[in-house]
C-alpha positions in Angstrom: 48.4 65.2 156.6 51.4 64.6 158.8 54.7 67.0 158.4 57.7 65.9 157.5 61.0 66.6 159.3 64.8 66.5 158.0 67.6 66.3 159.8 70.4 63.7 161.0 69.2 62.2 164.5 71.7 60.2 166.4 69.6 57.8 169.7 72.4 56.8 172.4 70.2 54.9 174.7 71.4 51.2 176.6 68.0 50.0 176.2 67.1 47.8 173.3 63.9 48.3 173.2 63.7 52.1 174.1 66.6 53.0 171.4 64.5 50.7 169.1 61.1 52.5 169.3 62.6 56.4 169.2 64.6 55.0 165.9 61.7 53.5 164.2 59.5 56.5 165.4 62.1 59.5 164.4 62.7 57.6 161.1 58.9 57.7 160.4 58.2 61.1 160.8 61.2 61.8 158.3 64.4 62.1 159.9 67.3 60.5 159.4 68.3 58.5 162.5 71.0 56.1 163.7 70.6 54.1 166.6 73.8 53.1 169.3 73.4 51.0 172.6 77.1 50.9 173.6 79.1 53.9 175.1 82.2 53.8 173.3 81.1 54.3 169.5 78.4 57.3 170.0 80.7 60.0 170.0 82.5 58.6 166.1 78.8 58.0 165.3 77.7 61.3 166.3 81.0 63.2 163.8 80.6 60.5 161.3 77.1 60.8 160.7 77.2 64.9 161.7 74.4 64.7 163.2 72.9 67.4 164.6 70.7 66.3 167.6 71.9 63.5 169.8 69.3 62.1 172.7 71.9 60.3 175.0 70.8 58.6 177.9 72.4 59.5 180.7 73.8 56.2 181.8 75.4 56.0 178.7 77.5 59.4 179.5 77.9 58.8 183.5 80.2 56.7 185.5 83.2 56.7 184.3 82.3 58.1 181.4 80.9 61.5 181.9 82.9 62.8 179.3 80.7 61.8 176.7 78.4 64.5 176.9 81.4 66.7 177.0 83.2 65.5 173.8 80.0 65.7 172.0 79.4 69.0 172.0 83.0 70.5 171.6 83.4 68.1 168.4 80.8 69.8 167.2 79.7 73.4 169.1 76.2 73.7 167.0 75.0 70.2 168.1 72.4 69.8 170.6 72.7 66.8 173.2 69.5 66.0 174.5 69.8 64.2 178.1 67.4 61.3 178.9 67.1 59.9 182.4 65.1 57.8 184.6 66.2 60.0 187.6 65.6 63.6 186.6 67.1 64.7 190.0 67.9 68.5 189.9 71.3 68.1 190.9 72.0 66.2 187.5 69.7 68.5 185.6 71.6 71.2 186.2 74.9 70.0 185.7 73.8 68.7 182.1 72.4 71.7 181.7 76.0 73.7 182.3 77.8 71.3 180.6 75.9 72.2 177.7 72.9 70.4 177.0 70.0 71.3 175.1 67.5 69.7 177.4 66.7 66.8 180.1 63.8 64.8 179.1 62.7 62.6 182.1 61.9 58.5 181.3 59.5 57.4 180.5 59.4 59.2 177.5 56.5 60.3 175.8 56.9 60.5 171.8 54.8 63.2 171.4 56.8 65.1 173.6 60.1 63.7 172.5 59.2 64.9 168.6 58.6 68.4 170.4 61.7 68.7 171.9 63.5 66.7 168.9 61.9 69.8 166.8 63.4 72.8 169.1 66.8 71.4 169.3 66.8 71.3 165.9 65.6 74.4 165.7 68.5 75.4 167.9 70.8 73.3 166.1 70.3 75.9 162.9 70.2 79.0 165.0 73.9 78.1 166.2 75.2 76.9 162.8 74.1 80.4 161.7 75.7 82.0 164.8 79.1 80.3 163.8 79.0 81.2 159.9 78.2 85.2 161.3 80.7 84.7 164.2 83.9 83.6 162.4 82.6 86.2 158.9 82.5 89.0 161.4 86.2 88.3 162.6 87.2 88.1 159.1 86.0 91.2 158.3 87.5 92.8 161.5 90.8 91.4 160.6 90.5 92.6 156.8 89.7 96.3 158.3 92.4 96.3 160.5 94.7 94.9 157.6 93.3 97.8 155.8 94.0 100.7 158.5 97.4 99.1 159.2 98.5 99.4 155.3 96.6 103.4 155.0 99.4 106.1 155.0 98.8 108.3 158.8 96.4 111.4 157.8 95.2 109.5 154.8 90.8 110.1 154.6 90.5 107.6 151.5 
């Protein structure tokens, strides 16, 4: 018996063929997925859809585009970006990694390790939606006990 996933999967890959196969693939195993091979609609796929893990080939984000990667994750900050690349050279690694990506998957792929990796970042995809919702509740309730020490009379215990 197989397991089912859920979650909204968005494939940013030039490659017919490639973008074609980890659509059909990620759609079988039970995810909701969206393929797009040209540059400038992934990032109003990516916020129209809300998806929460995006596998973006690197071409697709470099050039003179390597902003993509970039708009991606601060249109949404709990989205993971996962990098593929026929050149995994460490220099590019790295900077996708401090840019902000979730990982760098190096071509050709394997689907059994794509699903793993697919599975983690959305994993991590929950753990920082989580992270936000505790984030901005903690600042609320900082503001309301400061509100609250503000408005107490000085020498006041209540």
């Amino acid at each position: 018996m197989s397991v089912q996933h859920t979650g909204k999967l968005l494939i940013a890959e030039k490659d017919s063929a490639i973008c074609d196969t980890l659509v059909e693939y990620f759609r079988q195993v039970g995810y909701e997925v969206w393929g797009v091979k040209v540059r400038s609609e992934i990032v109003a796929q990516a916020l129209d859809k809300g998806c929460g893990v995006i596998i973006l080939d690197y071409h697709l984000s470099a050039g003179e585009h390597p902003e993509i990667l970039d708009q991606l994750i601060r249109a949404d900050a709990s989205a993971c970006v996962i990098l593929i690349t026929s050149y995994p050279l460490i220099e590019l690694v790295i900077d996708a990694y401090r840019r902000g990506a979730s990982d760098v998957v190096p071509k050709p792929l394997d689907l059994f390790e794509m699903s793993e990796v697919v599975e983690r970042a959305f994993k991590q995809h929950e753990l920082k939606k989580v992270y936000g919702y505790v984030r901005r509740n903690l600042d609320r309730v900082k503001q309301l006990m400061e509100e609250e020490l503000r408005e107490r009379p000085v020498g006041s215990h209540a």
